[in-house]
Gaussian input, Z-matrix of N, CA and C with variables (Angstrom, degrees):
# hf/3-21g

backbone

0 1
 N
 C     1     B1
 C     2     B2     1     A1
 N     3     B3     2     A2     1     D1
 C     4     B4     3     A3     2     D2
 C     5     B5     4     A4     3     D3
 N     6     B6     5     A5     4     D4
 C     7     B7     6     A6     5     D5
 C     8     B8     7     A7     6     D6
 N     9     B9     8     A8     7     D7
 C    10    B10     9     A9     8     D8
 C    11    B11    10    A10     9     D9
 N    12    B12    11    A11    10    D10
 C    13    B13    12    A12    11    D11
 C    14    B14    13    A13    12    D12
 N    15    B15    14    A14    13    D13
 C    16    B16    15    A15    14    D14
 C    17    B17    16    A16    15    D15
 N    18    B18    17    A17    16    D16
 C    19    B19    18    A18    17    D17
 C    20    B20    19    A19    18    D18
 N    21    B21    20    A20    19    D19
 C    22    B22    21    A21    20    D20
 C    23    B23    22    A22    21    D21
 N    24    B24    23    A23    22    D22
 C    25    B25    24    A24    23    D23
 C    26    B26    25    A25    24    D24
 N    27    B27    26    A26    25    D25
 C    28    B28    27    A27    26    D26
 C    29    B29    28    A28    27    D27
 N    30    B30    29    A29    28    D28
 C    31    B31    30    A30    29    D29
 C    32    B32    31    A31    30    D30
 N    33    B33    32    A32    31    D31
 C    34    B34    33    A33    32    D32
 C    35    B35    34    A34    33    D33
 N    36    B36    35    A35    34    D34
 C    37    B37    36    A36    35    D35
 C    38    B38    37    A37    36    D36
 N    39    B39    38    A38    37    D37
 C    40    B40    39    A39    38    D38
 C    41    B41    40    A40    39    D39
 N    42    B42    41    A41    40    D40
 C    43    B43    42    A42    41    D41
 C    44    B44    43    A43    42    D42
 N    45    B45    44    A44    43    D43
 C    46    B46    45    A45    44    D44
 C    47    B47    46    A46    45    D45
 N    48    B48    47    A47    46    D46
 C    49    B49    48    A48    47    D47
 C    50    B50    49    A49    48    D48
 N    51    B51    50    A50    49    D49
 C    52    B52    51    A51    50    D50
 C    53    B53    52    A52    51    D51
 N    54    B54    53    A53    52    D52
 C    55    B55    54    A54    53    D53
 C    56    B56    55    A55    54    D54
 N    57    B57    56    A56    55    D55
 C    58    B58    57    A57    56    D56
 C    59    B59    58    A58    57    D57
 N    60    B60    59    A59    58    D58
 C    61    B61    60    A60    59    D59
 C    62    B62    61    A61    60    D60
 N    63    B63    62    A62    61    D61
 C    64    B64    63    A63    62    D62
 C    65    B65    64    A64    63    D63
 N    66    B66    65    A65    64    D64
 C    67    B67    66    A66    65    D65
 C    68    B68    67    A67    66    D66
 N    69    B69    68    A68    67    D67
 C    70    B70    69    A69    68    D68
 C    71    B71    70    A70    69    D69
 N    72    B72    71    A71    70    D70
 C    73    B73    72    A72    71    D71
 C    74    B74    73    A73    72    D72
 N    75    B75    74    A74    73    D73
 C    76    B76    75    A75    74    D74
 C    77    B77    76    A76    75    D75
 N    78    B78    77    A77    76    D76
 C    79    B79    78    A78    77    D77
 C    80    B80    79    A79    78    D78
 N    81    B81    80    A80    79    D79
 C    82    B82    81    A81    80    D80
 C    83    B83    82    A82    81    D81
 N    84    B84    83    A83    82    D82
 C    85    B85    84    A84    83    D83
 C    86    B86    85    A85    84    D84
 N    87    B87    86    A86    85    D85
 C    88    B88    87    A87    86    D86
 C    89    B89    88    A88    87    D87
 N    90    B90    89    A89    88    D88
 C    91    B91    90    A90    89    D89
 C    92    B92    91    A91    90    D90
 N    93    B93    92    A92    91    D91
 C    94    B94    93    A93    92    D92
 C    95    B95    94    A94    93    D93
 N    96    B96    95    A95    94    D94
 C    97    B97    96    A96    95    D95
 C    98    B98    97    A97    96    D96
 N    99    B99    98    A98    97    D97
 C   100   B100    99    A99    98    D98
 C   101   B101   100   A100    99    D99
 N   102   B102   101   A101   100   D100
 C   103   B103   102   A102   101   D101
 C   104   B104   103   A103   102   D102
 N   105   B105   104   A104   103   D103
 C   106   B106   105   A105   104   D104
 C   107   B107   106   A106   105   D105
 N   108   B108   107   A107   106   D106
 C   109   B109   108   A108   107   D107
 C   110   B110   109   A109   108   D108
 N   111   B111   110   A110   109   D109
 C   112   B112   111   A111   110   D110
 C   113   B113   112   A112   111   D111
 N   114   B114   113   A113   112   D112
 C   115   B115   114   A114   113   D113
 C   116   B116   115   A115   114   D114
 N   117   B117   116   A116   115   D115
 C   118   B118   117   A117   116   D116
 C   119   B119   118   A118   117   D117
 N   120   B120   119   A119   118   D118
 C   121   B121   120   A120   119   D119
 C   122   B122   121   A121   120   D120
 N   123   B123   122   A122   121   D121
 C   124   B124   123   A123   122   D122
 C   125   B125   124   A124   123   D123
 N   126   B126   125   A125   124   D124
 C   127   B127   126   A126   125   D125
 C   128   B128   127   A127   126   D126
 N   129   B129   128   A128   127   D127
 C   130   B130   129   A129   128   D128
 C   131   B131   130   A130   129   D129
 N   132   B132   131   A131   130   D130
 C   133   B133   132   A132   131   D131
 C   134   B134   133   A133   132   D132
 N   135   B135   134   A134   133   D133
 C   136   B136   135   A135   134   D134
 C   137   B137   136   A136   135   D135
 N   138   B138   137   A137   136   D136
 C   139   B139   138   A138   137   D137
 C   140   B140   139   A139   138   D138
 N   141   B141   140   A140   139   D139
 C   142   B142   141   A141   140   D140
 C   143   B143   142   A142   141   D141
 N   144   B144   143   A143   142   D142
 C   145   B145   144   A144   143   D143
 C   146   B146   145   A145   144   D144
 N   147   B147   146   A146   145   D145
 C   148   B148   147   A147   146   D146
 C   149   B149   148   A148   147   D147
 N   150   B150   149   A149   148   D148
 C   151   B151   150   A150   149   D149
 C   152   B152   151   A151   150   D150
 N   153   B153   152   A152   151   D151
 C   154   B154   153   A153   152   D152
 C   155   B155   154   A154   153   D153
 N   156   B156   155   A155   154   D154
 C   157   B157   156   A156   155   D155
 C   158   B158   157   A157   156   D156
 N   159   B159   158   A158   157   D157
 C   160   B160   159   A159   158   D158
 C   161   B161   160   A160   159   D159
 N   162   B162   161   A161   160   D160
 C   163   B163   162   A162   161   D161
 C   164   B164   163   A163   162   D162
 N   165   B165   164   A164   163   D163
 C   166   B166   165   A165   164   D164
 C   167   B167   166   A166   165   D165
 N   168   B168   167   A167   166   D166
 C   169   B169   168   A168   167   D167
 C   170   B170   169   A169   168   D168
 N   171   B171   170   A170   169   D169
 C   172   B172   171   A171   170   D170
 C   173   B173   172   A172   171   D171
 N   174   B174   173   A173   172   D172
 C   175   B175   174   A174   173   D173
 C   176   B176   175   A175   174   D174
 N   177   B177   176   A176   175   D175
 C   178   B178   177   A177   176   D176
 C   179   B179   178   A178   177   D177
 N   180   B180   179   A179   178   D178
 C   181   B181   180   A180   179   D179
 C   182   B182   181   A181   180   D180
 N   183   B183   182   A182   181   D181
 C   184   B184   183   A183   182   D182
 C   185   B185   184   A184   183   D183
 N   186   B186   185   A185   184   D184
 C   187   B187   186   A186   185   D185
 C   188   B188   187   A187   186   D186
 N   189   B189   188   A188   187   D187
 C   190   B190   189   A189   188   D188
 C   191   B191   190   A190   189   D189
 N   192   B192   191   A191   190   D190
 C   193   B193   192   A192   191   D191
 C   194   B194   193   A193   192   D192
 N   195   B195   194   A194   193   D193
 C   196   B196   195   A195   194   D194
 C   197   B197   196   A196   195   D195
 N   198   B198   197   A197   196   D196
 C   199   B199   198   A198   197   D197
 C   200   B200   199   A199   198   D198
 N   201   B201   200   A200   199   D199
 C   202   B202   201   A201   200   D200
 C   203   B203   202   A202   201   D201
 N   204   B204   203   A203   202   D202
 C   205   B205   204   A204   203   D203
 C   206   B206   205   A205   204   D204
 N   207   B207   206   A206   205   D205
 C   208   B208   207   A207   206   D206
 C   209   B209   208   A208   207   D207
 N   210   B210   209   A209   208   D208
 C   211   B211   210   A210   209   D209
 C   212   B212   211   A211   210   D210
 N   213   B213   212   A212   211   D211
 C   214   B214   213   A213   212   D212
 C   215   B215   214   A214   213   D213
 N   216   B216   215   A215   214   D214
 C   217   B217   216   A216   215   D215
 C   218   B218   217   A217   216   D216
 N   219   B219   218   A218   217   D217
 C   220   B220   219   A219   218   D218
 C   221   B221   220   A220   219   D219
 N   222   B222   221   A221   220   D220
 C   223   B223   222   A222   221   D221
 C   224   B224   223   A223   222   D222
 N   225   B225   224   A224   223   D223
 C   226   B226   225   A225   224   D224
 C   227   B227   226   A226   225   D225
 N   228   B228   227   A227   226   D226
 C   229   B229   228   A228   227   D227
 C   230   B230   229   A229   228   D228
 N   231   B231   230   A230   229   D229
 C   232   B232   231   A231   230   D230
 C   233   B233   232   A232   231   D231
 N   234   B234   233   A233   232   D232
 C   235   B235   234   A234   233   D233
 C   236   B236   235   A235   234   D234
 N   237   B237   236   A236   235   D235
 C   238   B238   237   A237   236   D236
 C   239   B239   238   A238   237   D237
 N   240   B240   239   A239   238   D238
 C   241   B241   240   A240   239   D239
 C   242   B242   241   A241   240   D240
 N   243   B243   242   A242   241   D241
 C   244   B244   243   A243   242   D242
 C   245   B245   244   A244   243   D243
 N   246   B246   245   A245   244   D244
 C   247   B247   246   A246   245   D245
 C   248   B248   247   A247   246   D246
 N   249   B249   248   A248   247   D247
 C   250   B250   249   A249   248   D248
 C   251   B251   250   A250   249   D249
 N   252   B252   251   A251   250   D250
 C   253   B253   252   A252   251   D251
 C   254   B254   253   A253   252   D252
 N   255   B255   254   A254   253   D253
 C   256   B256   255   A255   254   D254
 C   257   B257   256   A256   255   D255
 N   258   B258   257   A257   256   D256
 C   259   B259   258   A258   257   D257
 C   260   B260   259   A259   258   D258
 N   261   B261   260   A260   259   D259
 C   262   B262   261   A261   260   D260
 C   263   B263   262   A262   261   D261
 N   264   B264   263   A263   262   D262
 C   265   B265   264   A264   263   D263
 C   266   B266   265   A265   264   D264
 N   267   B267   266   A266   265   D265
 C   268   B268   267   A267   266   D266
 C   269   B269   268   A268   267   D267
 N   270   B270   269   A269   268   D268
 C   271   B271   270   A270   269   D269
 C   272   B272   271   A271   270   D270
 N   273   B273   272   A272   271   D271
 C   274   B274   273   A273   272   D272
 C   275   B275   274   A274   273   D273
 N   276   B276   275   A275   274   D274
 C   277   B277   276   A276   275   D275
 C   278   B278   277   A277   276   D276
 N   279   B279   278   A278   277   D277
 C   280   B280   279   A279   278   D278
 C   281   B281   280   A280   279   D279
 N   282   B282   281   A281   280   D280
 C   283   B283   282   A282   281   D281
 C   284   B284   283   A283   282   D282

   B1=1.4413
   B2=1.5351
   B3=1.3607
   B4=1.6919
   B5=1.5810
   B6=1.6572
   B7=1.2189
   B8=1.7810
   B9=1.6300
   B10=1.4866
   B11=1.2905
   B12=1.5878
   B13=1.3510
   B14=1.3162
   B15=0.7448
   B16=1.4536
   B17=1.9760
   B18=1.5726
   B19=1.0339
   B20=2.0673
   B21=0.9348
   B22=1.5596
   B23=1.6474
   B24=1.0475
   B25=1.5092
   B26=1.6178
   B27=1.6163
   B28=1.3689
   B29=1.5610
   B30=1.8868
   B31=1.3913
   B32=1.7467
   B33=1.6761
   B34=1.8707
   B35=0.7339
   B36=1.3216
   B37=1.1564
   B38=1.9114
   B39=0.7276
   B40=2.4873
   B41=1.8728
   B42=1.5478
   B43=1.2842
   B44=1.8216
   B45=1.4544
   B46=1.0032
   B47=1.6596
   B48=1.1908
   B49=1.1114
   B50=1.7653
   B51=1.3515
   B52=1.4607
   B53=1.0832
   B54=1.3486
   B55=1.2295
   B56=2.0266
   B57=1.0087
   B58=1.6467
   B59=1.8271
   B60=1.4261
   B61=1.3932
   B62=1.6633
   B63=0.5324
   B64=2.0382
   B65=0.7993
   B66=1.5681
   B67=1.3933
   B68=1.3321
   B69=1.1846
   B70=1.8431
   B71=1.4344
   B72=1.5716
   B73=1.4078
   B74=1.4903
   B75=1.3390
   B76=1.4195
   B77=1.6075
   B78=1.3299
   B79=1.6747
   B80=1.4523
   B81=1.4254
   B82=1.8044
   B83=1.5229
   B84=1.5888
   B85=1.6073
   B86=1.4408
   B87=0.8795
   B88=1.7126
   B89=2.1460
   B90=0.9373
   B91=1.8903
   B92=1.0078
   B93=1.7995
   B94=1.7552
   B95=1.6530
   B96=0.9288
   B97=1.6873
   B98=1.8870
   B99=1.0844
   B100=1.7757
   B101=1.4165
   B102=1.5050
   B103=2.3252
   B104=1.2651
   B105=1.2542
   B106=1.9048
   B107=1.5476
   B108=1.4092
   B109=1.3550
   B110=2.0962
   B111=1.5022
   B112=1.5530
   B113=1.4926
   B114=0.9916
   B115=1.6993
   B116=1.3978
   B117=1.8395
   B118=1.1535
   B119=1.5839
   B120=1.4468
   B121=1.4599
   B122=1.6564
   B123=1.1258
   B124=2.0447
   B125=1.5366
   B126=1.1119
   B127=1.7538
   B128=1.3165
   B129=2.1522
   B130=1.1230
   B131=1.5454
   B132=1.6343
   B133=1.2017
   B134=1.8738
   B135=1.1759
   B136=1.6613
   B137=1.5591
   B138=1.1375
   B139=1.8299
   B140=1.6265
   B141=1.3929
   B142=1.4818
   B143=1.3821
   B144=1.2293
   B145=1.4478
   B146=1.7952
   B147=1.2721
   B148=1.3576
   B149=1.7957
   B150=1.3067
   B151=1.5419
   B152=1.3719
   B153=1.2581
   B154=1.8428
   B155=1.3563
   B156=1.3203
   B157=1.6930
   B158=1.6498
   B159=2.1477
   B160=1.5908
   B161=1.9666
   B162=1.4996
   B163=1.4393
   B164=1.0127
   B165=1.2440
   B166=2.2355
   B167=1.0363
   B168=1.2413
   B169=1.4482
   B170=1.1385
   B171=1.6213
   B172=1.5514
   B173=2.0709
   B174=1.2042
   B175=1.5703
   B176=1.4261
   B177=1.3591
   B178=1.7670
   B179=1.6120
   B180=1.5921
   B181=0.6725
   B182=1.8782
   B183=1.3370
   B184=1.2120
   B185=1.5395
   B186=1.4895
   B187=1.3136
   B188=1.8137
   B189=1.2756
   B190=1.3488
   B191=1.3064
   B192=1.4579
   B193=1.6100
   B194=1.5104
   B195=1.6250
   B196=1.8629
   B197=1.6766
   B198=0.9917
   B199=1.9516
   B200=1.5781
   B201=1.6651
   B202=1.5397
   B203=1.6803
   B204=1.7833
   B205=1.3316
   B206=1.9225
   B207=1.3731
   B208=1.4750
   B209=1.6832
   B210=1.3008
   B211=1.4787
   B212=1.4693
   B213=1.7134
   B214=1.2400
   B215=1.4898
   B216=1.2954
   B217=1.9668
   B218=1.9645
   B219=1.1729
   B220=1.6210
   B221=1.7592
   B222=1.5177
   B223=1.1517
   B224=1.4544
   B225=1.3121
   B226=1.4857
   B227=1.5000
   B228=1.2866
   B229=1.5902
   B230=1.5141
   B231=1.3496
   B232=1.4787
   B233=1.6618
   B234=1.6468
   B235=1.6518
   B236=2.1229
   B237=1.3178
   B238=1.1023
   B239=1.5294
   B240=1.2502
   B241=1.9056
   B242=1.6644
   B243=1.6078
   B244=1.8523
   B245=1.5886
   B246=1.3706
   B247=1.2736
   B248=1.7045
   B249=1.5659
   B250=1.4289
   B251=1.9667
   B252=0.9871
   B253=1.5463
   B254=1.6091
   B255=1.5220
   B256=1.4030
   B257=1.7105
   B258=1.3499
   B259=1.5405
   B260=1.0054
   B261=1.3466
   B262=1.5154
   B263=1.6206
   B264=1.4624
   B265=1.2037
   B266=1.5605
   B267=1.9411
   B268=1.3040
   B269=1.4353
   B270=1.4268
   B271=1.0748
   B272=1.2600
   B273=1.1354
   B274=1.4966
   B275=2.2104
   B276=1.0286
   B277=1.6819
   B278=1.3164
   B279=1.2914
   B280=2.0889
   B281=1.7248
   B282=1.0837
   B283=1.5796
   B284=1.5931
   A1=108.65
   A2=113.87
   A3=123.08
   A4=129.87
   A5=97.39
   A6=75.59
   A7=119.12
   A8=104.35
   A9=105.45
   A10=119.71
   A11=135.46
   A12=113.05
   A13=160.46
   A14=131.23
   A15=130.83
   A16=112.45
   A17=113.23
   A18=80.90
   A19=87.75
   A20=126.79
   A21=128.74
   A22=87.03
   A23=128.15
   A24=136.06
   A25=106.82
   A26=103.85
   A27=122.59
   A28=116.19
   A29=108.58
   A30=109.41
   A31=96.73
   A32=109.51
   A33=109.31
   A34=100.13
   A35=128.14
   A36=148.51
   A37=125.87
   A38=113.68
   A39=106.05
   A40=76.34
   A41=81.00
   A42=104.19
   A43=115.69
   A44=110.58
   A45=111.31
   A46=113.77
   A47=108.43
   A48=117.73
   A49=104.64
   A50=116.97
   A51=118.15
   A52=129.22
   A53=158.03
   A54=168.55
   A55=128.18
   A56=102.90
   A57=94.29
   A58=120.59
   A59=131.72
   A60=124.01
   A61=91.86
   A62=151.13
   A63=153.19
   A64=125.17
   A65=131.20
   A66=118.92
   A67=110.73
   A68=122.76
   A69=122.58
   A70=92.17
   A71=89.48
   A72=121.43
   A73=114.05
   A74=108.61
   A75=115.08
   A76=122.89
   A77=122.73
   A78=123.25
   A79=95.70
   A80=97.62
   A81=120.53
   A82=101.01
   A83=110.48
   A84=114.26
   A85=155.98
   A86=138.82
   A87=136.34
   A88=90.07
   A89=107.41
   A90=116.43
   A91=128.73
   A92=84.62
   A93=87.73
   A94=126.68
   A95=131.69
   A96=144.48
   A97=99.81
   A98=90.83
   A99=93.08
   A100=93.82
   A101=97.05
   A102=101.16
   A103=101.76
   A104=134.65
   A105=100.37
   A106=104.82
   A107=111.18
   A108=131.45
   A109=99.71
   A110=100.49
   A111=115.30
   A112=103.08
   A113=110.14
   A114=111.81
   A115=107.30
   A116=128.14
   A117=106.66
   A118=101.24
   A119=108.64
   A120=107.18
   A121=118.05
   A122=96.11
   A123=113.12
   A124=98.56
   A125=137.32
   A126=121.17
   A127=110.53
   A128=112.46
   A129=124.13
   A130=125.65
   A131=111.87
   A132=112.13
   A133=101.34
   A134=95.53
   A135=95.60
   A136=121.40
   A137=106.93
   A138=86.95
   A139=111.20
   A140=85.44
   A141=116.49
   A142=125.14
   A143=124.92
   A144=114.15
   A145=95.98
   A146=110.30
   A147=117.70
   A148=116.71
   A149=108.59
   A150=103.76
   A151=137.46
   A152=90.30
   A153=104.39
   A154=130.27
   A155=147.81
   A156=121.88
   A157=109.36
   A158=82.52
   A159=74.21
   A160=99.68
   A161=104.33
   A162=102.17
   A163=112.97
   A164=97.17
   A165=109.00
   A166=109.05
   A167=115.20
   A168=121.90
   A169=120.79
   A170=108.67
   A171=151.61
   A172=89.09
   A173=136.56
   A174=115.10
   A175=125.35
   A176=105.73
   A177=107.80
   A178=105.48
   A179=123.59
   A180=118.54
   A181=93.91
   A182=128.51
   A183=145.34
   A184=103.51
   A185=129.60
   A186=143.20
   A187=89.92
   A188=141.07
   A189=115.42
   A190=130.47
   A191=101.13
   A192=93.06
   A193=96.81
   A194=103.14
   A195=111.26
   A196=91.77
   A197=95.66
   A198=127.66
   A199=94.18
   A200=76.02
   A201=96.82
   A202=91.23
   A203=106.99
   A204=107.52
   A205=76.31
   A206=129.94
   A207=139.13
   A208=100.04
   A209=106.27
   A210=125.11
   A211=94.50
   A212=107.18
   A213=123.63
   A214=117.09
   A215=105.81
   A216=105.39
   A217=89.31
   A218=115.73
   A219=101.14
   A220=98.56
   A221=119.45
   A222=105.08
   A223=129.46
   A224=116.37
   A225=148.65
   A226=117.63
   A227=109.81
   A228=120.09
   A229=103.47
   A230=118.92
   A231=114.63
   A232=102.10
   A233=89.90
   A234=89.62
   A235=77.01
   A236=118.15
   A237=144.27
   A238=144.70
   A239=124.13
   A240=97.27
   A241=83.86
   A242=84.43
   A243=111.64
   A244=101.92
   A245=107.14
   A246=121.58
   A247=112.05
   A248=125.82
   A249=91.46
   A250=87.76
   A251=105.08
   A252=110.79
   A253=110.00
   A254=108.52
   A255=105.22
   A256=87.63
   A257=109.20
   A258=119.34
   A259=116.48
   A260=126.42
   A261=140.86
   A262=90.73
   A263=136.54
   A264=149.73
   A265=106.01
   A266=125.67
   A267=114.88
   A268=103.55
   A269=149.37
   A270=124.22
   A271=143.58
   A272=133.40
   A273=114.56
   A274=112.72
   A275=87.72
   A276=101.68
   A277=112.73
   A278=124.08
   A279=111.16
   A280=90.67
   A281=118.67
   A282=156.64
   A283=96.69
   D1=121.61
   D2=154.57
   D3=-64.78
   D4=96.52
   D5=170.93
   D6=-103.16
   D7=-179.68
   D8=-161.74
   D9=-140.51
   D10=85.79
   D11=166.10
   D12=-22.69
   D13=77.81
   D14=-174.42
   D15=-53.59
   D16=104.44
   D17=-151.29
   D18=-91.31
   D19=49.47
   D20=177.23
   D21=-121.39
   D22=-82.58
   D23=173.90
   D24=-8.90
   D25=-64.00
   D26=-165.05
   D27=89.76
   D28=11.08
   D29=-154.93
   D30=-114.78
   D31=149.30
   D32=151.85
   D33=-70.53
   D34=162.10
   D35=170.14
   D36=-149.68
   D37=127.49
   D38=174.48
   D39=-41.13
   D40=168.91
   D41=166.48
   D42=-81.29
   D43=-13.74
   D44=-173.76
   D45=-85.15
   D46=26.78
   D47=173.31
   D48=-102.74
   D49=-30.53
   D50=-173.80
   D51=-88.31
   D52=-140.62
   D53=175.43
   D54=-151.09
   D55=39.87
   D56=-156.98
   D57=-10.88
   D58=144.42
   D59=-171.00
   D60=-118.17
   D61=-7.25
   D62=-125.76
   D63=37.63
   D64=-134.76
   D65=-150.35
   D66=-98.21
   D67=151.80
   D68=-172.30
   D69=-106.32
   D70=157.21
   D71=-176.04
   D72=59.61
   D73=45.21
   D74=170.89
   D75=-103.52
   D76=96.44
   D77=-142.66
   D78=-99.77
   D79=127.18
   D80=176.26
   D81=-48.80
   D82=129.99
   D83=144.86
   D84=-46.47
   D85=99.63
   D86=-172.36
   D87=-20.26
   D88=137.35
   D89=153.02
   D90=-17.65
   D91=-75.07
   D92=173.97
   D93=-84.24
   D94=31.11
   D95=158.01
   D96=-43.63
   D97=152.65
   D98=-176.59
   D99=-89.79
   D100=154.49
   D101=177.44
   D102=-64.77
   D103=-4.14
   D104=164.43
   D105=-69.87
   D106=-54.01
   D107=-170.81
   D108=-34.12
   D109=-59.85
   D110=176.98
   D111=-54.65
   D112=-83.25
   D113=-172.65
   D114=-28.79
   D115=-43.37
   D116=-155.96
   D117=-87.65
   D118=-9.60
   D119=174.15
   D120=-66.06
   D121=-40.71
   D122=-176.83
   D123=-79.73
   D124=-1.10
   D125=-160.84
   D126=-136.58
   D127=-54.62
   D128=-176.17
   D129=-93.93
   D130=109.18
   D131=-170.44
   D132=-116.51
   D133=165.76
   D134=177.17
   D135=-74.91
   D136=158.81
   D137=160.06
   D138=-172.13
   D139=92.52
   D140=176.54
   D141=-48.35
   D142=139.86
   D143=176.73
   D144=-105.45
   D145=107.31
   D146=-170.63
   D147=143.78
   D148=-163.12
   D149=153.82
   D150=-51.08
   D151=118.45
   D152=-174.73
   D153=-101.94
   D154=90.75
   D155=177.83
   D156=-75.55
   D157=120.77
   D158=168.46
   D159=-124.28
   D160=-164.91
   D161=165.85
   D162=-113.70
   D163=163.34
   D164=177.42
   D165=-129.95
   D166=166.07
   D167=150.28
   D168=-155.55
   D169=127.07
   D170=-174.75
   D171=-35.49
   D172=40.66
   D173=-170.20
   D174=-75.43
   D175=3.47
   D176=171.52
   D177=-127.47
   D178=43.59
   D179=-151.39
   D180=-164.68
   D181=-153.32
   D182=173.38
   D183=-67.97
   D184=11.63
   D185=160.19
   D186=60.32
   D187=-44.98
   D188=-164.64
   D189=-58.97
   D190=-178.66
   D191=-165.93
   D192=-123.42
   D193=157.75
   D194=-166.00
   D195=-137.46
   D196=-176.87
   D197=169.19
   D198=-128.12
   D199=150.46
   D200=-171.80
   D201=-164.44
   D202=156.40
   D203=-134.42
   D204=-135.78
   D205=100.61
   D206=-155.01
   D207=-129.29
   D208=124.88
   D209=169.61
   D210=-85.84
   D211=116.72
   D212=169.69
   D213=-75.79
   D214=-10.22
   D215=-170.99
   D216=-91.65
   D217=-32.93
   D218=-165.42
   D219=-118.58
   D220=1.91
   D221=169.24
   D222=76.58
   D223=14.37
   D224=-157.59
   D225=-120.55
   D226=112.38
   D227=176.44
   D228=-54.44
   D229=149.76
   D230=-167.99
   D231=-113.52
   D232=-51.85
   D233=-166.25
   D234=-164.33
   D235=152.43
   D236=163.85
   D237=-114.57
   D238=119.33
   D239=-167.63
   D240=-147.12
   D241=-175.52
   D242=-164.18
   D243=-73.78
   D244=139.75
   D245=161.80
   D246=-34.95
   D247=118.49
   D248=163.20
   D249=123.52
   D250=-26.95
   D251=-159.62
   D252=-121.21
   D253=146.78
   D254=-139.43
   D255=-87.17
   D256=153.65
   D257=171.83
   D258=-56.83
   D259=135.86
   D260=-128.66
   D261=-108.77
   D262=125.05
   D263=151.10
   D264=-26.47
   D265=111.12
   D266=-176.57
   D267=-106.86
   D268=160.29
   D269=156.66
   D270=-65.95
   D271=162.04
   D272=-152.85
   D273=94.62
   D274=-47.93
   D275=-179.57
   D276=-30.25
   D277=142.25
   D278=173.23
   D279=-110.95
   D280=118.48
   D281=171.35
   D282=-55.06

């Protein structure tokens, strides 16, 4: 079982309290971008074997939505924060 901070709540929680959103910090294209440019925004996402930012959302709960920072090899919430706020320095990170 995953569990997940809510960091508005302030609460753990199962995961079955959340909603997964995908990947955070993924920034919309200007319009006019050519359709590869679009497609790779709508289709191509990363997928790291390691630390991940993805989004959530709190949906049985204070409904908002956060980032949260998930080791894909062990499946483990790392660290969590507010929508809006820059991804948190993990160790290990190259600066």
């Amino acid at each position: 079982m995953i569990l997940i901070h809510c960091p508005y709540c302030d609460e753990t929680l199962p995961e079955a309290e959340f909603t997964y959103a995908g990947e955070a910090h993924v920034v919309r294209p200007d319009p006019s971008v050519s359709d590869e440019t679009w497609r790779d925004f709508l289709y191509i996402r990363s997928n790291p074997k390691g630390p991940h930012a993805e989004r959530w959302r709190h949906a049985h709960g204070c409904g908002r939505y956060f980032n949260a920072i998930r080791d894909t090899v062990s499946d483990r919430v790392l660290t969590t924060y507010k929508a809006g706020e820059s991804k948190p320095v993990l160790p290990g990170d190259v600066k």
